[in-house]
C-alpha positions in Angstrom: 155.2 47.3 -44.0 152.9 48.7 -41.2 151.2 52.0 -41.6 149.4 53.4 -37.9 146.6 55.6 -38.7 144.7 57.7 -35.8 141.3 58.5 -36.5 138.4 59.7 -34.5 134.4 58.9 -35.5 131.2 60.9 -34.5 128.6 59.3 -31.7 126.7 58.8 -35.1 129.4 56.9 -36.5 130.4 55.0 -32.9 126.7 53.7 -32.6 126.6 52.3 -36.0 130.4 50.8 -35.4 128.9 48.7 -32.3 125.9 48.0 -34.0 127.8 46.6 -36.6 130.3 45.0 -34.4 127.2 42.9 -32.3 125.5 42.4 -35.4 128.4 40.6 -36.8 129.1 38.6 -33.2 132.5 39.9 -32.7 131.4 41.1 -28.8 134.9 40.1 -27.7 136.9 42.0 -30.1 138.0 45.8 -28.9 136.2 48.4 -30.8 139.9 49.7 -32.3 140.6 46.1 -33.8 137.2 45.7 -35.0 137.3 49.1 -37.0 141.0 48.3 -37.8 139.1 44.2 -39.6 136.5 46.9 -41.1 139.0 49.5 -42.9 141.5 46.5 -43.8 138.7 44.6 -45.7 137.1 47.5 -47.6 140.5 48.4 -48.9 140.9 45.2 -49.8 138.0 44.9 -51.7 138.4 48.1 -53.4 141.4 47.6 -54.7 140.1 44.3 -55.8 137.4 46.4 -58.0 139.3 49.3 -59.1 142.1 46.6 -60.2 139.3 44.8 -62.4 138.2 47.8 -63.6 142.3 48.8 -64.9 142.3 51.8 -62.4 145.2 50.7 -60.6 148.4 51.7 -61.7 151.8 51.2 -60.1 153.4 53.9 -59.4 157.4 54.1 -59.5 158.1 55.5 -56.0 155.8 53.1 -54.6 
């Protein structure tokens, strides 16, 4: 299942997202994509932690 999310950032926010984006040499990736790799991968790795930790809990209507 795909969820779309729409989101907008500050300039503050934009400038540090291409910073990141060049530091990490993905110049050829689009600036949505790039966000979309950033927010997949720290859900990722916070579930990851809060599953360690016993946080997670499945829930029914999931």
């Amino acid at each position: 299942m795909a969820v779309k999310f729409e989101f907008s950032l500050s300039d503050r926010s934009f400038d540090k997202l291409r910073l990141l984006r060049r530091a990490d040499g993905e110049t050829n990736m689009t600036f949505d994509d790039y966000a979309e790799l950033l927010l997949s991968s720290l859900i990722d790795r916070m579930y990851r932690e809060y599953n360690r930790q016993g946080l997670i809990k499945e829930d029914e209507n999931d």
